[in-house]
C-alpha positions as CSV (number, residue, x, y, z in Angstrom):
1,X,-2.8,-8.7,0.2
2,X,-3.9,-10.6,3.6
3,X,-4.5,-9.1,6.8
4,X,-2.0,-12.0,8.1
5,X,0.4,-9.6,9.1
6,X,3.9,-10.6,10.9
7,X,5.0,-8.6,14.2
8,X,7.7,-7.0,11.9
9,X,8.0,-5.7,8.1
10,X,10.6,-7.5,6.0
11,X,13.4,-5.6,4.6
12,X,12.6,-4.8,0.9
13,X,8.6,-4.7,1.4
14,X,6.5,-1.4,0.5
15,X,4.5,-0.2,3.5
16,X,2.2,2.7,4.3
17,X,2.7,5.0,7.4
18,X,1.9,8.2,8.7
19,X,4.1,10.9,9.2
20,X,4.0,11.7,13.2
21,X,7.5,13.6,13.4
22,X,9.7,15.8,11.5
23,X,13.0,16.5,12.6
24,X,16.3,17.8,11.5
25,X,17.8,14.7,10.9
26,X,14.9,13.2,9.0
27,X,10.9,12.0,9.7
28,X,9.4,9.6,12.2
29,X,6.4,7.4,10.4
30,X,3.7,5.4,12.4
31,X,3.8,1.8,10.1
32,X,-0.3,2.0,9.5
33,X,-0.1,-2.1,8.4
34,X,1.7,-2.9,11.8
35,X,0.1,-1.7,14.9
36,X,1.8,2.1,14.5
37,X,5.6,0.4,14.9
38,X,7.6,3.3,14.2
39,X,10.2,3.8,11.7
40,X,12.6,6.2,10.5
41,X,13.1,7.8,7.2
42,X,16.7,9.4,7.3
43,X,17.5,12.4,5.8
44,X,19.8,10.7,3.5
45,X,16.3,8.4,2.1
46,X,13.8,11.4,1.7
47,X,14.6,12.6,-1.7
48,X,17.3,11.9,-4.5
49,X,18.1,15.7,-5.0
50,X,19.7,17.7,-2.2
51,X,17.2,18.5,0.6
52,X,17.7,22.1,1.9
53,X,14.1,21.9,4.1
54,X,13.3,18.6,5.2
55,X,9.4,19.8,5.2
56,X,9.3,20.6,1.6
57,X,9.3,16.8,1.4
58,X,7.1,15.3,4.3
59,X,5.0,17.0,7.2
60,X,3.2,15.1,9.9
61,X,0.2,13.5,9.0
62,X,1.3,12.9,5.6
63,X,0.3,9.8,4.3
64,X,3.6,8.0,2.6
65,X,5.0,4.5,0.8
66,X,7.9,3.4,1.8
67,X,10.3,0.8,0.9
68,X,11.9,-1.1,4.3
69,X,15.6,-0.9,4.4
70,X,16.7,-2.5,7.7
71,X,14.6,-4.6,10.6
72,X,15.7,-4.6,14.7
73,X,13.3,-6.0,16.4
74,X,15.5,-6.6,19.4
75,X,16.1,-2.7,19.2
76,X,12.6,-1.6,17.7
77,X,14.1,-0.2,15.1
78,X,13.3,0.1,11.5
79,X,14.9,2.0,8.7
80,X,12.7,3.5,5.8
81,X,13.2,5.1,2.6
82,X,10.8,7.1,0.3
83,X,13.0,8.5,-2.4
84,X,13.7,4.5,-3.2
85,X,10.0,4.1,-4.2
86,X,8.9,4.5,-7.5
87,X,6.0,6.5,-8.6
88,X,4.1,3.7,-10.0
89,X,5.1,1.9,-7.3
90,X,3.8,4.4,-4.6
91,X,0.0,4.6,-7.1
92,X,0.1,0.6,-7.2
93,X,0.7,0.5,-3.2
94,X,-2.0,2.8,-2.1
95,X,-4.7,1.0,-4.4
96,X,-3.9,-1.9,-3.0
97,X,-3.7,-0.2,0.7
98,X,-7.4,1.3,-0.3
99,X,-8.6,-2.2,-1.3
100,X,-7.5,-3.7,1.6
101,X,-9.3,-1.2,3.7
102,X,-12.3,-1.7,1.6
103,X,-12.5,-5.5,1.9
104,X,-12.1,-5.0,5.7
105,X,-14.9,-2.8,6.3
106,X,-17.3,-5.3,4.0
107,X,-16.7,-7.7,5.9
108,X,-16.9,-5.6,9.1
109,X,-20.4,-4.7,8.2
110,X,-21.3,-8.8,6.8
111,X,-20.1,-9.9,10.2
112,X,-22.7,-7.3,12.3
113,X,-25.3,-8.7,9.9
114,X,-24.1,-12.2,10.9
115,X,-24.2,-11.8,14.2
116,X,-20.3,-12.0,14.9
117,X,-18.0,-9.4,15.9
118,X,-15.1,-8.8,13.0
119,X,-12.0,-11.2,14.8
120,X,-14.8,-13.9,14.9
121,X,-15.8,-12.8,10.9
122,X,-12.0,-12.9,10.0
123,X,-11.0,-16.0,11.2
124,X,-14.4,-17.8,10.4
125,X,-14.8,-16.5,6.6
126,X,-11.8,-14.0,5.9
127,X,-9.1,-16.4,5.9
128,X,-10.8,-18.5,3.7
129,X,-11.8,-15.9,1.4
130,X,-8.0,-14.8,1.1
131,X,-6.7,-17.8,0.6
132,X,-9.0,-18.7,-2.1
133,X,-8.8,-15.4,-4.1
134,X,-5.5,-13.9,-2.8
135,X,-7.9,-11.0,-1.0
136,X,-10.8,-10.4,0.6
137,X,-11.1,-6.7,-2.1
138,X,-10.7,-9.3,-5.0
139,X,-13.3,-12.1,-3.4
140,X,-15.7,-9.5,-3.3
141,X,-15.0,-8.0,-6.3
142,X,-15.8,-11.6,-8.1
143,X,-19.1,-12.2,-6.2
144,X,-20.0,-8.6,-7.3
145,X,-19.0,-9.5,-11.2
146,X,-20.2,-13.6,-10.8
147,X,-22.7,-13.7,-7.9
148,X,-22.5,-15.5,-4.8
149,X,-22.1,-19.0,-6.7
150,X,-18.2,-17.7,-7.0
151,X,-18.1,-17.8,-2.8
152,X,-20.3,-21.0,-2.4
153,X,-18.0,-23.3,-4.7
154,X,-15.0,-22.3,-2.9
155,X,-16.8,-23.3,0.4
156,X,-18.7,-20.1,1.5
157,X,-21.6,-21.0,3.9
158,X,-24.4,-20.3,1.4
159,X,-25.7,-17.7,4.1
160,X,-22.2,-15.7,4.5
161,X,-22.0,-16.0,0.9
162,X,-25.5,-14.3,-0.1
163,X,-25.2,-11.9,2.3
164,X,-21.6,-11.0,1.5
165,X,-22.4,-10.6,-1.9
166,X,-25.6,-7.9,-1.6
167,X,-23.1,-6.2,0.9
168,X,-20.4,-5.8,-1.9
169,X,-22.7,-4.9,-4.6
170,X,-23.6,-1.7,-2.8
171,X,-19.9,-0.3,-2.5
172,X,-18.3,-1.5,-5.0
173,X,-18.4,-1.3,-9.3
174,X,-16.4,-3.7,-11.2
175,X,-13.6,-1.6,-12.8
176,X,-13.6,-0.8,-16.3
177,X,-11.7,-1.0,-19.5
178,X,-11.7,0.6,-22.8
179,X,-9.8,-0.7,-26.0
180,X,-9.8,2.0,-29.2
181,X,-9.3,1.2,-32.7
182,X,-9.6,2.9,-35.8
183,X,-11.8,1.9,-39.1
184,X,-11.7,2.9,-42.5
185,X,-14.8,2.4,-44.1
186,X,-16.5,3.5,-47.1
187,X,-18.9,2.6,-49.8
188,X,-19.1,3.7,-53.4
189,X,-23.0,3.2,-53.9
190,X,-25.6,5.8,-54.5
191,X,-27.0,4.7,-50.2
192,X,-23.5,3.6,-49.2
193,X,-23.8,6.4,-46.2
194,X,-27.1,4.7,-45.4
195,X,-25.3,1.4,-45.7
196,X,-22.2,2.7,-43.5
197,X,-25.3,3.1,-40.7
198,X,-26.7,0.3,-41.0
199,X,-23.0,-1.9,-40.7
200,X,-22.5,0.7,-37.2
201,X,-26.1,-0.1,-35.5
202,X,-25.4,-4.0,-36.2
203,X,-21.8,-4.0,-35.4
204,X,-23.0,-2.0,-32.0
205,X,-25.9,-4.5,-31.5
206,X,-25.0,-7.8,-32.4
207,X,-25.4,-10.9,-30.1
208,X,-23.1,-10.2,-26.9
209,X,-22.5,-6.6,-26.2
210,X,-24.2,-6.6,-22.6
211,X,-20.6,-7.6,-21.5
212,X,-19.6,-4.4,-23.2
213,X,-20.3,-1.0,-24.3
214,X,-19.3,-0.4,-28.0
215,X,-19.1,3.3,-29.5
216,X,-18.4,4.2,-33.1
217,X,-17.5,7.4,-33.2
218,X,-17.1,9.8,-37.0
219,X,-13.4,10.9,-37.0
220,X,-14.2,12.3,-40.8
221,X,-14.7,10.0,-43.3
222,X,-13.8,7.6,-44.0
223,X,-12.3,6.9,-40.6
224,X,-14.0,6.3,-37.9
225,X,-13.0,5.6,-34.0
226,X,-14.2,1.9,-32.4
227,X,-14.4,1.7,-28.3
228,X,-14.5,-0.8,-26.6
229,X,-15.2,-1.0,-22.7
230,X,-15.8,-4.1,-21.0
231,X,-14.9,-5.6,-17.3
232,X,-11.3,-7.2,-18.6
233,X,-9.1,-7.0,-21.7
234,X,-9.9,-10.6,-23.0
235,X,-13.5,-9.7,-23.2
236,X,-13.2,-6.0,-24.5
237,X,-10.9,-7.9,-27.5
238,X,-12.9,-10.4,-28.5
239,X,-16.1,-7.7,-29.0
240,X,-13.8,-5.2,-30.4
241,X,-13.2,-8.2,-33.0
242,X,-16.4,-9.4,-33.4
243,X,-17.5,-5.9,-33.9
244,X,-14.9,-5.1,-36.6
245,X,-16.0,-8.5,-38.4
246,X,-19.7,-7.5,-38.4
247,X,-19.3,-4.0,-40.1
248,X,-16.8,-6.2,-42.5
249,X,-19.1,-8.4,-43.6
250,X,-22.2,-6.6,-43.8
251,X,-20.1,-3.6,-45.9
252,X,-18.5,-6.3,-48.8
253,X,-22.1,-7.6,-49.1
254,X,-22.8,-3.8,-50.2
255,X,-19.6,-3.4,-52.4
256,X,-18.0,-1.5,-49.3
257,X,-14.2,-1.8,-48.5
258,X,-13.2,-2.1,-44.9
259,X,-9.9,-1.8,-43.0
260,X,-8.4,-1.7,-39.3
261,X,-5.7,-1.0,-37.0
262,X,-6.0,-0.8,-33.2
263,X,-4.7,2.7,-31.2
């Protein structure tokens, strides 16, 4: 998402706006993305059910998504719908909305650091940074995860770079995700509990687990619940199966029997 913006949305985007008036006929929205152009959701486009009070729906100062149906510049005119947007495309929108708001004011606060105001900041390192990572949220959010080397090698100014970098790393934490799977595990020795611990603390140790946080939790035995939460899927898998192979092997060794499926 770039901060590129044309004078006009195009017909079929998602945009946010604020709701400045309700009427009888339908609601008046201030485009937040476009310099408050306004827009108008008809009646007709607020909801798919029958709307007996317009305000049960929208009320000014609302924050809404909206899908563009129609575009006059030549009139100023712009048609909206919200009952055409999706809830996961409403949750998808505003992330993205919240992103781009977040880039803006780190590189807001980079550029006072550097000496420039933010139009100077933007067109000197923003551009740049959007058209090397697709956003300025996402730039950031790679110089957080890879340090500023990630900025400098796509032809950051070592300086920008560095200083953009300890900028994001104060506001922002490298999202999360966490993979589940279940084990069946058991032993028929006399220590085959103690044995069952030891294949847990190794799996949960082994080489490679600062790039993740691995949990085995006691469901009641024999089955037991594996987590998995890493930066990105690709990672969280490859742990989760390196992990299952650990307990695996160290378990057969002991005359244990091991199985898996992932939730």
């Amino acid at each position: 998402m770039s901060l590129r913006r044309t004078d006009w949305p195009e017909i079929g985007e998602f945009v946010i706006g604020t709701v400045s008036n309700v009427v009888p006929h339908g609601a008046y929205v201030s485009l937040d993305e476009y310099g408050g152009k306004e827009g108008l959701i008809h009646i007709s486009e607020i909801s798919s059910s029958w709307v007996r009070n317009i305000r049960r729906h929208v009320h000014e100062g609302q924050k809404v998504v909206l899908q563009v149906l129609r575009v006059d510049p030549s009139k100023e005119h712009i048609d909206l719908s919200l009952r055409r947007v999706t809830a996961r495309e409403r949750r998808e929108r505003l992330v993205e909305w919240k992103r781009l708001k977040r880039g803006i004011t780190l590189l807001d606060s980079t550029a006072k650091t550097m000496g420039l105001d933010s139009a100077e900041a933007y067109e000197k390192i923003g551009i740049k940074l959007e058209d090397e990572f697709g956003s300025l949220y996402q730039a950031l959010l790679e110089a957080v995860d890879k340090g500023e080397t990630v900025l400098i090698k796509k032809g950051i100014p070592e300086d920008w770079a560095k200083t953009l970098t300890e900028t994001a790393k104060t506001k922002i934490k490298p999202p999360m995700v966490t993979i589940k799977g279940i084990l069946r595990a058991s032993s028929n020795k006399s220590d085959g509990v103690e044995a069952l611990k030891k294949a847990f603390q190794k799996a949960v140790s082994s080489k490679g687990r600062k790039k993740a946080q691995v949990e085995i939790k006691v469901l009641g035995t024999p089955q037991y619940r594996i987590e998995v939460t890493s930066r990105d899927y690709k990672t969280a898998e490859k742990i989760m199966a390196d992990a299952v192979d650990t307990t695996t092997e160290f378990l057969k060794k002991s005359g244990g029997e091991v199985s898996f499926k992932r939730e």
